[in-house]
N, CA, C and O atoms as CSV, one atom per row, in Angstrom:
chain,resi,resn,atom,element,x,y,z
A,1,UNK,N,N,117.535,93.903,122.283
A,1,UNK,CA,C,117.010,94.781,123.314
A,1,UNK,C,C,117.952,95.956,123.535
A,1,UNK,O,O,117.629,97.142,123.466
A,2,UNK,N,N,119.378,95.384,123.859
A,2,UNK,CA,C,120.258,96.809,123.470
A,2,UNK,C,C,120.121,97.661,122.656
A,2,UNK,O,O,120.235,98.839,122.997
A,3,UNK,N,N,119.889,97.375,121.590
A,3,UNK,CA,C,120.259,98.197,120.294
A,3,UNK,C,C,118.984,98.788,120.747
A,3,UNK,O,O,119.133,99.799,121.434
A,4,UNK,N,N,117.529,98.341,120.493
A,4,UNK,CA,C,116.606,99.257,120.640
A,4,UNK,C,C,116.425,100.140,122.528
A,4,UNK,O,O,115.788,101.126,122.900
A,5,UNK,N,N,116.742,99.799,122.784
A,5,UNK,CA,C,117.585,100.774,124.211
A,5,UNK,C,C,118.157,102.214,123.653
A,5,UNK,O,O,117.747,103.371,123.751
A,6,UNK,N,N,119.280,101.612,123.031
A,6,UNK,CA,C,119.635,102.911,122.883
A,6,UNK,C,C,119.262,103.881,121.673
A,6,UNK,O,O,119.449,105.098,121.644
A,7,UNK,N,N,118.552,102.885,120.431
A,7,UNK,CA,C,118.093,104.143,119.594
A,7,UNK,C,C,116.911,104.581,120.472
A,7,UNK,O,O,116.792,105.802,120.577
A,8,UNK,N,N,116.050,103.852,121.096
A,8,UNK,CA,C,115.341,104.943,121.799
A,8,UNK,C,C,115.482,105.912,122.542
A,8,UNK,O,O,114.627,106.798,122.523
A,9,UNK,N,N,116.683,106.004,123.456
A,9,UNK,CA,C,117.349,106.721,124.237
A,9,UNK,C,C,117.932,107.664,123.599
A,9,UNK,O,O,118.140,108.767,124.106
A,10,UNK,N,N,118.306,107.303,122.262
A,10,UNK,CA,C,118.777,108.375,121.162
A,10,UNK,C,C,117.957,109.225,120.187
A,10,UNK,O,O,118.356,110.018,119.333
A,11,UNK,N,N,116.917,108.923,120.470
A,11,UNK,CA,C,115.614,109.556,119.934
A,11,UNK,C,C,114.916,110.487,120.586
A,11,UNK,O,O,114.422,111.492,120.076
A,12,UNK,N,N,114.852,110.061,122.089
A,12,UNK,CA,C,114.145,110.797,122.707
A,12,UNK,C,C,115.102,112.037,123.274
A,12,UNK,O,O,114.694,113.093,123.757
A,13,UNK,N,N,116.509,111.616,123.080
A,13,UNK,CA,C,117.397,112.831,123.713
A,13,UNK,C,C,117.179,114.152,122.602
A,13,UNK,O,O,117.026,115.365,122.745
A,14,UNK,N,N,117.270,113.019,121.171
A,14,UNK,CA,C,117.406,114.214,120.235
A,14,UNK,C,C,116.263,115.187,119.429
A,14,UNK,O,O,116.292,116.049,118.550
A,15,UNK,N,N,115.273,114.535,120.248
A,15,UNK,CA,C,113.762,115.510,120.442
A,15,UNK,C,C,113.663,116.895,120.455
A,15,UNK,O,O,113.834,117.457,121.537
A,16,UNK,N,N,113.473,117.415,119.677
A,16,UNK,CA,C,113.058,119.416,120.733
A,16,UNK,C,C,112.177,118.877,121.271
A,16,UNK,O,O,111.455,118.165,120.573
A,17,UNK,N,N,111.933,118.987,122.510
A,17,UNK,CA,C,110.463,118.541,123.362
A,17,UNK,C,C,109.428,119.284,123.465
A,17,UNK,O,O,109.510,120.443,123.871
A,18,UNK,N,N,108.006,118.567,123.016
A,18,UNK,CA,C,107.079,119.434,123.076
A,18,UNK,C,C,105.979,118.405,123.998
A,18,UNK,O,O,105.724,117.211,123.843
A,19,UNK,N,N,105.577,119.171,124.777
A,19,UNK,CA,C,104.534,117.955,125.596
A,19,UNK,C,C,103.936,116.968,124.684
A,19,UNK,O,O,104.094,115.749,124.756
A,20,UNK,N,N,102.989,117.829,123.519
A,20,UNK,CA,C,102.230,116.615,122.819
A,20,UNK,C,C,103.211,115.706,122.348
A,20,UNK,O,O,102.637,114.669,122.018
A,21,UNK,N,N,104.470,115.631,122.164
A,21,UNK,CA,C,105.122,114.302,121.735
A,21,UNK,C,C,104.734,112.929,122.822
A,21,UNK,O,O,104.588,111.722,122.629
A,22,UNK,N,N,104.637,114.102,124.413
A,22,UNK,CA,C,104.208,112.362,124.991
A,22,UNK,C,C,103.175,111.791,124.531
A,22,UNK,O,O,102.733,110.894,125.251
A,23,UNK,N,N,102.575,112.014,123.485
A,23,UNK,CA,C,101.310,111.128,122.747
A,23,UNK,C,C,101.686,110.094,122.006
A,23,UNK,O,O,100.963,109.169,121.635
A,24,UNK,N,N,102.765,110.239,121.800
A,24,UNK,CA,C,103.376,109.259,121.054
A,24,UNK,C,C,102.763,107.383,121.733
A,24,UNK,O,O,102.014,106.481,121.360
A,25,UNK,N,N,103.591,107.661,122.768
A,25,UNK,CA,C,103.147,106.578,123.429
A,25,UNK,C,C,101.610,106.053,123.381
A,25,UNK,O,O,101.179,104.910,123.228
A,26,UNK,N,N,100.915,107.330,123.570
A,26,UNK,CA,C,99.046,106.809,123.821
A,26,UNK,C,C,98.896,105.800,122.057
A,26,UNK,O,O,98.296,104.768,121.757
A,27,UNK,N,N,99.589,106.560,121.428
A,27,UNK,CA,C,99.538,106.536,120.021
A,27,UNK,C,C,99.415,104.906,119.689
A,27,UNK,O,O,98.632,104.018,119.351
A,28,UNK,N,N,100.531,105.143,119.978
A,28,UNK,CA,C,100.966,103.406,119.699
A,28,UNK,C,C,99.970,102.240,120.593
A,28,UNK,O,O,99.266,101.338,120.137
A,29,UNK,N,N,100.125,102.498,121.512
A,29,UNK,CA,C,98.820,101.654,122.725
A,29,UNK,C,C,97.545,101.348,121.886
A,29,UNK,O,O,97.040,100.298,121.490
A,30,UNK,N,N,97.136,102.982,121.736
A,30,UNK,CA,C,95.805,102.381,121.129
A,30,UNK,C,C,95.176,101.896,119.844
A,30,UNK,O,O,94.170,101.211,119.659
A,31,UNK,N,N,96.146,102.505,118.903
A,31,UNK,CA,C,96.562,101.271,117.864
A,31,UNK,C,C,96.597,100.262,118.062
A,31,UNK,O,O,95.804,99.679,117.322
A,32,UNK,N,N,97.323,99.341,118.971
A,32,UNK,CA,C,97.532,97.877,119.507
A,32,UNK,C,C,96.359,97.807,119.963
A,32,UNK,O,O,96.046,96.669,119.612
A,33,UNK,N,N,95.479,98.229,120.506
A,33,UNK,CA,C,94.363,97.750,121.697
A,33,UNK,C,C,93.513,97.490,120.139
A,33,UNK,O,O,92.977,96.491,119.659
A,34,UNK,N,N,93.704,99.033,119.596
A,34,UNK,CA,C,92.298,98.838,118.145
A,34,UNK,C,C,92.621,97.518,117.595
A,34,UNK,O,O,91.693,96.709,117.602
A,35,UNK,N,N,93.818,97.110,117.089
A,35,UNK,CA,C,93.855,95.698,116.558
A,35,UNK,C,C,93.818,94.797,117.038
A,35,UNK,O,O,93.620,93.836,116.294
A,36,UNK,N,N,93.954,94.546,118.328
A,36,UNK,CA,C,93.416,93.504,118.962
A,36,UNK,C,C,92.095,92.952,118.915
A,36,UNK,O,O,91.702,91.789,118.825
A,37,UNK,N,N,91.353,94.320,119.016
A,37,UNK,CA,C,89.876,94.150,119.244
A,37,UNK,C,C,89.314,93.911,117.859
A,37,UNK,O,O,88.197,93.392,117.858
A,38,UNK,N,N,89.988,94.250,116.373
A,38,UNK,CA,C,89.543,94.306,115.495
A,38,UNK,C,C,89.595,93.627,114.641
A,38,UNK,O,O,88.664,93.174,113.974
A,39,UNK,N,N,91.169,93.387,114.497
A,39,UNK,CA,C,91.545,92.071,113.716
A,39,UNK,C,C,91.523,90.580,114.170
A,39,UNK,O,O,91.059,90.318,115.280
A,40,UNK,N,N,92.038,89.516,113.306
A,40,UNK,CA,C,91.679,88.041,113.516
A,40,UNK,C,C,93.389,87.751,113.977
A,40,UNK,O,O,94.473,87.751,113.395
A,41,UNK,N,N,92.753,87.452,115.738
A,41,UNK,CA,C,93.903,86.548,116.326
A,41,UNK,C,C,94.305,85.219,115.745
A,41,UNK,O,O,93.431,84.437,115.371
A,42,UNK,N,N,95.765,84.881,115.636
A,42,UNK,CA,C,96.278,83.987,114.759
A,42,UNK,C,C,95.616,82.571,115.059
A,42,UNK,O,O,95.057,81.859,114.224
A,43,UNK,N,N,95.825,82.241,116.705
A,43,UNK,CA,C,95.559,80.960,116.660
A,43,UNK,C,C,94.684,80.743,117.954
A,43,UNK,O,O,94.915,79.675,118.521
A,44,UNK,N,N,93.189,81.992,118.852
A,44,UNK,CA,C,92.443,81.934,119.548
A,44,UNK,C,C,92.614,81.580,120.281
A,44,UNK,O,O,91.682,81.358,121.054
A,45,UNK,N,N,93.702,81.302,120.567
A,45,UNK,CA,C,94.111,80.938,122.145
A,45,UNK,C,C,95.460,81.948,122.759
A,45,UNK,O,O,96.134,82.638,121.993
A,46,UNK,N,N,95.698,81.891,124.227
A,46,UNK,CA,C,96.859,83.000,124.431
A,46,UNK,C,C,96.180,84.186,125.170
A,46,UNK,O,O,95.003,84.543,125.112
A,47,UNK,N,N,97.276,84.737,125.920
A,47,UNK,CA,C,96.278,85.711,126.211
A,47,UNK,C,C,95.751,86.840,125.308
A,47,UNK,O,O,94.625,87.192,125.659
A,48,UNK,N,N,96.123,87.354,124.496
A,48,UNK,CA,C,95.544,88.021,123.953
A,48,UNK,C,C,93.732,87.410,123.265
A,48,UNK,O,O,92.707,88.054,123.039
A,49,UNK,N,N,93.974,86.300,123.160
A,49,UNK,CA,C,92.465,85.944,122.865
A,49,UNK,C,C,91.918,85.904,124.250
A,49,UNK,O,O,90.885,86.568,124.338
A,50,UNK,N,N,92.133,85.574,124.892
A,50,UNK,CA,C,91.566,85.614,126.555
A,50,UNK,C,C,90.976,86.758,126.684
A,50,UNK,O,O,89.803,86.890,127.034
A,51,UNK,N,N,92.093,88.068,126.289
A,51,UNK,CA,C,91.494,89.332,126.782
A,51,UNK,C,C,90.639,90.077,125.855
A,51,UNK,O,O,90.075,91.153,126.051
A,52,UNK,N,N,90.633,89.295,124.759
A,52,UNK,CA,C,89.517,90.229,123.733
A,52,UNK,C,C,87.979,89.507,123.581
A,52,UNK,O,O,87.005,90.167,123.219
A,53,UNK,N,N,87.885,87.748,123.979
A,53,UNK,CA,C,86.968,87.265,124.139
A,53,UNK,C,C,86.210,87.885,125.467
A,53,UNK,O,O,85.039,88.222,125.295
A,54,UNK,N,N,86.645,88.019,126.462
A,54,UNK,CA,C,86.223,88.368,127.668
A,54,UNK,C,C,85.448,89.740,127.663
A,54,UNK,O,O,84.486,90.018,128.378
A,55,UNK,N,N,86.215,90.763,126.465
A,55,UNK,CA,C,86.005,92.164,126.667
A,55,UNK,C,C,84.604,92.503,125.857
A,55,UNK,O,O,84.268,91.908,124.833
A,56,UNK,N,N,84.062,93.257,126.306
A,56,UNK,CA,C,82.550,93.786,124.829
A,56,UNK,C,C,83.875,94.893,124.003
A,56,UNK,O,O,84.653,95.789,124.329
A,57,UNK,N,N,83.396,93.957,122.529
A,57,UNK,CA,C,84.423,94.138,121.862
A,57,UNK,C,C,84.007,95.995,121.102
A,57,UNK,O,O,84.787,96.880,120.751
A,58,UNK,N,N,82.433,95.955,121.100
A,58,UNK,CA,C,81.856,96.921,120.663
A,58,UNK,C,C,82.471,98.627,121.373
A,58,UNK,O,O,82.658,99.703,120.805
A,59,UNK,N,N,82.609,98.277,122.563
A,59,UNK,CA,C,82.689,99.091,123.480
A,59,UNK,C,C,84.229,100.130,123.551
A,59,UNK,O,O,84.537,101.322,123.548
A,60,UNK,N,N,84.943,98.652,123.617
A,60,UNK,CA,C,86.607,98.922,123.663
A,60,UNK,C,C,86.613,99.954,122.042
A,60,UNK,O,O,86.895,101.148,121.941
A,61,UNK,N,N,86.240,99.079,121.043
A,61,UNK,CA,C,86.143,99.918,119.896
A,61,UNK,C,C,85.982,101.098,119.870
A,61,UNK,O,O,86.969,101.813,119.697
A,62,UNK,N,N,84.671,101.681,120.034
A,62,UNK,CA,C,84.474,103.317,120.823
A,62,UNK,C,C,85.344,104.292,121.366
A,62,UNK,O,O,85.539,105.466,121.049
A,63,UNK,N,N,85.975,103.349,122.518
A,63,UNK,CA,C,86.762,103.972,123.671
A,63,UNK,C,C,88.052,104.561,122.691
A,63,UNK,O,O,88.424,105.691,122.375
A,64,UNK,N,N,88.685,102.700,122.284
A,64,UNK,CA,C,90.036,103.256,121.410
A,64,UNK,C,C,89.743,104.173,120.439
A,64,UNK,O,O,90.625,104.964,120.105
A,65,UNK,N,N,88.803,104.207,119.992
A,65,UNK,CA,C,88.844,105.223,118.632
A,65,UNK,C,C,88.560,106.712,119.592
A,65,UNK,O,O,89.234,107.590,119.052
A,66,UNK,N,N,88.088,107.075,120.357
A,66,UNK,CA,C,88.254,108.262,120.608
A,66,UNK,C,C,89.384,108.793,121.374
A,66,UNK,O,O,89.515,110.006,121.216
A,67,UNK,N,N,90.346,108.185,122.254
A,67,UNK,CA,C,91.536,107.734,122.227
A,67,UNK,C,C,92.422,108.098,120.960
A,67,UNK,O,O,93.118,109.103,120.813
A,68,UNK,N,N,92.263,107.210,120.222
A,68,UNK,CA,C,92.828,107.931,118.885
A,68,UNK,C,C,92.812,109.491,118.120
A,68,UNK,O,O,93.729,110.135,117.610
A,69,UNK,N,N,91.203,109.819,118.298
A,69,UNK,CA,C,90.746,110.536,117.535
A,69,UNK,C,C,91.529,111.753,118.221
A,69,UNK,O,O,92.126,112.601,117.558
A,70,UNK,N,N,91.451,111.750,119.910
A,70,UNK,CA,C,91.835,113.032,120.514
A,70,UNK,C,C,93.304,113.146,120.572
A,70,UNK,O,O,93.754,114.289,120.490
A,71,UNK,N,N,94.321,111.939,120.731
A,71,UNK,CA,C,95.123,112.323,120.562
A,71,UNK,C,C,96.059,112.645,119.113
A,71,UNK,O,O,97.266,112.861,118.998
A,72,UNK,N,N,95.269,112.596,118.367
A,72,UNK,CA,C,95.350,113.014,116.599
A,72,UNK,C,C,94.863,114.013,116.867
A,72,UNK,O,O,95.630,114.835,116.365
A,73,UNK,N,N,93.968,114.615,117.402
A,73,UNK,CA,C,93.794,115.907,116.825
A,73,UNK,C,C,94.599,116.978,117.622
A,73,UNK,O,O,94.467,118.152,117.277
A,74,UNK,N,N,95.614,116.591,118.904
A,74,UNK,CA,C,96.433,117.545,119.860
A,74,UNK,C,C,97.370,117.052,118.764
A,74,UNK,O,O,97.877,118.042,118.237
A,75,UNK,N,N,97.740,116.089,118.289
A,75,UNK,CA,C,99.499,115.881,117.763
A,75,UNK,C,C,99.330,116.818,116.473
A,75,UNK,O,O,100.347,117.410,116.113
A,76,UNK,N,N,97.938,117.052,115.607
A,76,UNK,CA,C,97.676,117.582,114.253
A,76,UNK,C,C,98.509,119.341,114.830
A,76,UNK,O,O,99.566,119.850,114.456
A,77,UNK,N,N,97.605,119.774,115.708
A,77,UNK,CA,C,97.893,121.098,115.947
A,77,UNK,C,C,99.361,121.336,116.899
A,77,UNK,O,O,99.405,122.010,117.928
A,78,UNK,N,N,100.483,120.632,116.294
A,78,UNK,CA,C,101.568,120.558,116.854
A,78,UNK,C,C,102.102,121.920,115.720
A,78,UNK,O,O,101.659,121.998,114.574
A,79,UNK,N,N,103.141,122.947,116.316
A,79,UNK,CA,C,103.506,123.881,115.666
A,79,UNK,C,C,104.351,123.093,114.098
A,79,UNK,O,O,105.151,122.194,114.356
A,80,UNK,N,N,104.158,123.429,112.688
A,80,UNK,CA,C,104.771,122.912,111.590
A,80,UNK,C,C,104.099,121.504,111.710
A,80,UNK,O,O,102.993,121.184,112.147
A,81,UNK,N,N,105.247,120.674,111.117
A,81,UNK,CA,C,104.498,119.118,110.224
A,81,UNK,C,C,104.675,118.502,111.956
A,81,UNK,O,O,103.578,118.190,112.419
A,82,UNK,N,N,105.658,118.328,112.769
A,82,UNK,CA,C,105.473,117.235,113.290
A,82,UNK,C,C,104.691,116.098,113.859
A,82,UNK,O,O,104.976,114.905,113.761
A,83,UNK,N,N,103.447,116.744,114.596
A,83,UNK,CA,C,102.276,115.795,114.937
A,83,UNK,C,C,101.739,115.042,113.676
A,83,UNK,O,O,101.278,113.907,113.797
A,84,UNK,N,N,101.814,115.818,112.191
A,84,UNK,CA,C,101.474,115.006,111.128
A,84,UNK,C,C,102.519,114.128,110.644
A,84,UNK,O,O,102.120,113.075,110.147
A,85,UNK,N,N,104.181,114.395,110.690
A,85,UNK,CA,C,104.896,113.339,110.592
A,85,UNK,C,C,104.914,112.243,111.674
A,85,UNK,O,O,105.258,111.081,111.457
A,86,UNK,N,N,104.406,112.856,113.167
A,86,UNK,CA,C,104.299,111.157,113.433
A,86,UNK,C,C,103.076,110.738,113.275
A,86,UNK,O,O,102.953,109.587,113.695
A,87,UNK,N,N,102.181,111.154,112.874
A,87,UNK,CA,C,100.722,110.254,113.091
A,87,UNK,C,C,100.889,109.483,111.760
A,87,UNK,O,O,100.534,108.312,111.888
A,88,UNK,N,N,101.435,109.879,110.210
A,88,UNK,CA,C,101.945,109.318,109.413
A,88,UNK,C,C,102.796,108.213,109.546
A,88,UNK,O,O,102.584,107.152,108.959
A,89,UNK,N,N,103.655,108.390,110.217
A,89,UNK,CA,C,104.732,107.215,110.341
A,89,UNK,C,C,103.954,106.278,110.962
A,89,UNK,O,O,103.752,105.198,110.405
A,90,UNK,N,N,103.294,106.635,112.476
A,90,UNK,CA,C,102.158,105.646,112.987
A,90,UNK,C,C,101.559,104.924,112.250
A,90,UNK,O,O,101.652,103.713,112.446
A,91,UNK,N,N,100.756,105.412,111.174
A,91,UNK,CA,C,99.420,104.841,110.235
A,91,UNK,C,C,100.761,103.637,109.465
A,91,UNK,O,O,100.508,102.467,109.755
A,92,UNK,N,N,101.893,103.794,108.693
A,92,UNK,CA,C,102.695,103.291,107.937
A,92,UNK,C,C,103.091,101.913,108.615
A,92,UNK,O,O,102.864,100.761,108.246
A,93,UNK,N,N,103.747,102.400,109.709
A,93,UNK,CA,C,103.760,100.930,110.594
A,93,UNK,C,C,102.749,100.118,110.574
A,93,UNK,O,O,102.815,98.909,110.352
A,94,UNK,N,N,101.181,101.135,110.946
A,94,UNK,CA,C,100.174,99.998,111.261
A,94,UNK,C,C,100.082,98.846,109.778
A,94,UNK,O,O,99.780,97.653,109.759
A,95,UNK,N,N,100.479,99.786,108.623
A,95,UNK,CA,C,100.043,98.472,108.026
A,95,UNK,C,C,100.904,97.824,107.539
A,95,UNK,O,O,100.550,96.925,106.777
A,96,UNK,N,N,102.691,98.082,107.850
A,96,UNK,CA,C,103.484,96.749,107.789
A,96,UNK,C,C,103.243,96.132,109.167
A,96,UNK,O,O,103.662,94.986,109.001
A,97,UNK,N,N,102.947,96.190,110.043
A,97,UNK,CA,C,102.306,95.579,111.218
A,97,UNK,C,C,101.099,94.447,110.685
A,97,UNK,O,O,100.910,93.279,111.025
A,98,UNK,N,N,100.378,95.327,109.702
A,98,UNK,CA,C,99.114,94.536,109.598
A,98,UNK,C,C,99.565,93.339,108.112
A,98,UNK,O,O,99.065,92.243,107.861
A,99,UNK,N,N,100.368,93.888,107.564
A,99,UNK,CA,C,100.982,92.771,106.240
A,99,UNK,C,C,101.972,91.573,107.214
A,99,UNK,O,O,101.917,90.349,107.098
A,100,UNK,N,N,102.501,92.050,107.789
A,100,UNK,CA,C,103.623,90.530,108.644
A,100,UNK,C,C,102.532,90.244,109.471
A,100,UNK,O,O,102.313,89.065,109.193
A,101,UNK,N,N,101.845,90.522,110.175
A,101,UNK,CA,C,100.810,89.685,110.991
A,101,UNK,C,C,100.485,88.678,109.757
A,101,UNK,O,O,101.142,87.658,109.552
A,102,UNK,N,N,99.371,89.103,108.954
A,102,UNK,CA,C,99.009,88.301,107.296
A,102,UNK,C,C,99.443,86.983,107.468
A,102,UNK,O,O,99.078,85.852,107.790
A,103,UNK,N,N,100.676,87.859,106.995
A,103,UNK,CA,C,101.312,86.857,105.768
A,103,UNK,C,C,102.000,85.950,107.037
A,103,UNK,O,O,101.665,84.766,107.016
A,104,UNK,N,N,102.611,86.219,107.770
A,104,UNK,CA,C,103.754,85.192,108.394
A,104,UNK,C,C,103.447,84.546,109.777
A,104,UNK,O,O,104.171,84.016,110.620
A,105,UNK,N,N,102.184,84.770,109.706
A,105,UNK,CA,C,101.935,84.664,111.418
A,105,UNK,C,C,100.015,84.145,111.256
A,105,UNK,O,O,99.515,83.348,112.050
A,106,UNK,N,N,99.324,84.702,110.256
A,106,UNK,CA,C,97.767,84.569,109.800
A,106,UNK,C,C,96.620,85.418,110.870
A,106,UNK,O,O,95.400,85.253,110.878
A,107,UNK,N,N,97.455,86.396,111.778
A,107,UNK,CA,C,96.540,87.006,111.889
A,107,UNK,C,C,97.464,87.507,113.171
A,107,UNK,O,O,98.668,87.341,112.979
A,108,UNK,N,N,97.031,88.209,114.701
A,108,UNK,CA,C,98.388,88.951,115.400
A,108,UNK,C,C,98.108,88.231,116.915
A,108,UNK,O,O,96.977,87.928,117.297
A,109,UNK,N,N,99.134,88.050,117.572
A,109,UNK,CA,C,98.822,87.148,119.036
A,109,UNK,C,C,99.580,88.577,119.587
A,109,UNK,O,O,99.959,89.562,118.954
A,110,UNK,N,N,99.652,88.153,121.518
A,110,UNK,CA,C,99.935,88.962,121.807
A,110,UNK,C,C,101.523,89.733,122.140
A,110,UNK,O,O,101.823,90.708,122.829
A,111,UNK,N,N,102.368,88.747,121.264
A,111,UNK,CA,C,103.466,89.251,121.698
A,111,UNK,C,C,103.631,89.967,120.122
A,111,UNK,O,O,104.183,91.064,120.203
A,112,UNK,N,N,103.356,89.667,119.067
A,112,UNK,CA,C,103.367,90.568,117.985
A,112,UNK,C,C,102.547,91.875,118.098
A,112,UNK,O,O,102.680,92.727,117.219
A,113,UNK,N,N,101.779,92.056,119.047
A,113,UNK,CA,C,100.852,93.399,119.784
A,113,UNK,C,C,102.134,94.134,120.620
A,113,UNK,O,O,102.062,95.358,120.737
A,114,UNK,N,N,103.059,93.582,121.083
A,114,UNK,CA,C,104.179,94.527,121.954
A,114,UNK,C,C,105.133,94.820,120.785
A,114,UNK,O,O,105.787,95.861,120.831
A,115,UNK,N,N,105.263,93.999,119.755
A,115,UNK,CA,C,106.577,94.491,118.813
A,115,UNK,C,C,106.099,95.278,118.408
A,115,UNK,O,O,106.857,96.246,118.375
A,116,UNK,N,N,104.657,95.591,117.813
A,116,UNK,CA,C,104.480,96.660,117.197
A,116,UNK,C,C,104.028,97.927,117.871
A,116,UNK,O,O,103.949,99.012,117.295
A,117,UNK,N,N,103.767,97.730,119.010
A,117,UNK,CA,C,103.739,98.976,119.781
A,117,UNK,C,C,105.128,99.760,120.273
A,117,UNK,O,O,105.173,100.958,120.553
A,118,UNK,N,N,106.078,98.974,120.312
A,118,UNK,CA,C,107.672,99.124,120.435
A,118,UNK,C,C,107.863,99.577,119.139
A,118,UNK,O,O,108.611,100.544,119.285
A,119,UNK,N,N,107.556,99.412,117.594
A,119,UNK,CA,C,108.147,99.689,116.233
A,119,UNK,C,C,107.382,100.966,115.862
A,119,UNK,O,O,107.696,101.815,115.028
A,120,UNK,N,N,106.618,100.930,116.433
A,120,UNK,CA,C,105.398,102.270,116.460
A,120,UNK,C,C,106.058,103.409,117.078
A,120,UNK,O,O,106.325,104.523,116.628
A,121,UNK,N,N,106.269,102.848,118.265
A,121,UNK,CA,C,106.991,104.531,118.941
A,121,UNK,C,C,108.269,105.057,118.131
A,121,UNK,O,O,108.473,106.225,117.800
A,122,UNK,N,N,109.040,104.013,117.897
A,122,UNK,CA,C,110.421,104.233,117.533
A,122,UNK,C,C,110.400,104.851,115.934
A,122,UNK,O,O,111.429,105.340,115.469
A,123,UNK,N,N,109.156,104.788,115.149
A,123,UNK,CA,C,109.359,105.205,114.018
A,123,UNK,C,C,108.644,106.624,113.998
A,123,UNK,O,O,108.924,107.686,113.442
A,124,UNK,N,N,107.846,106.307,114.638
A,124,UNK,CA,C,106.973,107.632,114.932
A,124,UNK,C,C,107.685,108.591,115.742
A,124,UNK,O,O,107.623,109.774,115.408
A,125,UNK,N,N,108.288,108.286,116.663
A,125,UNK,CA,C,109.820,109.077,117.194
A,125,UNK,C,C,110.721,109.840,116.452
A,125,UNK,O,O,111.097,111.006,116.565
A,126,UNK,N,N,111.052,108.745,115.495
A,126,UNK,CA,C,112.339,109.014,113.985
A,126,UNK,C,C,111.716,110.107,113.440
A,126,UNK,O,O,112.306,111.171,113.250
A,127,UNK,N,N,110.280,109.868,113.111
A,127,UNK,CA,C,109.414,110.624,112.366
A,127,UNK,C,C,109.961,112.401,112.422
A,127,UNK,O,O,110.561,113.203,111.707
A,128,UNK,N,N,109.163,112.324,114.044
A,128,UNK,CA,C,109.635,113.668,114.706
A,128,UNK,C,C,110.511,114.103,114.418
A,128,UNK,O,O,110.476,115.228,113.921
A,129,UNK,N,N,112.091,113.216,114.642
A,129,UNK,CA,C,113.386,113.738,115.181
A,129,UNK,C,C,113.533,114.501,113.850
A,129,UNK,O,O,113.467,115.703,113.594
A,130,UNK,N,N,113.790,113.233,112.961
A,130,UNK,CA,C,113.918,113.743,111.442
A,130,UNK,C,C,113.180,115.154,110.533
A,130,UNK,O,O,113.738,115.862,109.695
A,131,UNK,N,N,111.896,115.230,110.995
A,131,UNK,CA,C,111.521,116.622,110.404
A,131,UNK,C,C,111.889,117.664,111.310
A,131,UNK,O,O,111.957,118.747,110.728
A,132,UNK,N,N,112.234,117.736,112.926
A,132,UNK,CA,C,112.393,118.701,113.193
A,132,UNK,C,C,114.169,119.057,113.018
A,132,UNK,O,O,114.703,120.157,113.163
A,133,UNK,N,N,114.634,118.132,112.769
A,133,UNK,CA,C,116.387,118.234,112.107
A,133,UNK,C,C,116.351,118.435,110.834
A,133,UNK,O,O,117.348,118.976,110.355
A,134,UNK,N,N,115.522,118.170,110.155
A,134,UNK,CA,C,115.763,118.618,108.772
A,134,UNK,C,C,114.664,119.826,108.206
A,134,UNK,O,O,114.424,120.241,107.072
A,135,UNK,N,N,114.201,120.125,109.359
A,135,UNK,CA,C,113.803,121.717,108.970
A,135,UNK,C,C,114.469,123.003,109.512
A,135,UNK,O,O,114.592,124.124,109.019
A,136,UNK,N,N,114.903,122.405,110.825
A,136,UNK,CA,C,116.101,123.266,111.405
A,136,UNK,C,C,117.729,123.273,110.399
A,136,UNK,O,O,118.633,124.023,110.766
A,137,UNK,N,N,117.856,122.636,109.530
A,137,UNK,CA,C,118.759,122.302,108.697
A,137,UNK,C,C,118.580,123.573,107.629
A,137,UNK,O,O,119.413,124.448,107.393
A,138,UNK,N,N,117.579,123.457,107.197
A,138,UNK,CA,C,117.026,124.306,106.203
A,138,UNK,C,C,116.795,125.538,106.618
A,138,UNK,O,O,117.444,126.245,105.847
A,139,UNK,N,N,116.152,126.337,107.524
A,139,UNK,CA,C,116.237,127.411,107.982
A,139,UNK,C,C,117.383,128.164,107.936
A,139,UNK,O,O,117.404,129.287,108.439
């Protein structure tokens, strides 16, 4: 928990800040919500099966994807690559997110829904930091 404390704290300091980066966060959320609702919970019980049996799964689907869709298309029109380096890094996680769910776990409960919404920001963060330091490098 330390360590990710402070690279986050070290990520977000070393940001140029642009409002749409706070999407980051929506980013990651609704990714997690989409796989919840979409993929096969490991073992149907927990809350996360609680809260996706309960929900019209059709619906949430909709919601998150436009959710997604809008905040992809404010991060796309971010000045240079960055909104596309993090929505990239985003998509990359989702599917080592979606291979260790698989393989080591048989499908995602809900505390593997917070790691990857936590591994989501932080790479998709890096994403940012890294192209806007290594284009300011280059200039």
């Amino acid at each position: 928990l330390g360590w990710y404390l402070l690279l986050s704290a070290a990520l977000w300091s070393a940001v140029k800040f642009h409002f749409a980066l706070c999407l980051v966060p929506v980013v990651s959320r609704t990714l997690s919500g989409l796989c919840a609702v979409c993929w096969r919970n490991a073992r149907g019980t927990g809350l996360l099966a609680s809260f996706t049996k309960a929900s019209h799964l059709r619906h949430n689907r909709v919601a998150l994807s436009l959710w997604l869709l809008a905040a992809g298309l404010v991060l796309g029109h971010l000045r240079g690559w960055e909104g596309v380096a993090v929505l990239l890094a985003a998509g990359l996680t989702l599917l080592y997110y979606r291979r260790v769910s698989e393989k080591e776990f048989g499908g995602i409960t809900g505390d593997l829904a917070g790691w990857f919404v936590q591994l989501c920001e932080l790479t998709a963060l890096a994403a940012g930091v890294i192209l806007q330091k290594g284009v300011g490098m280059c200039i």
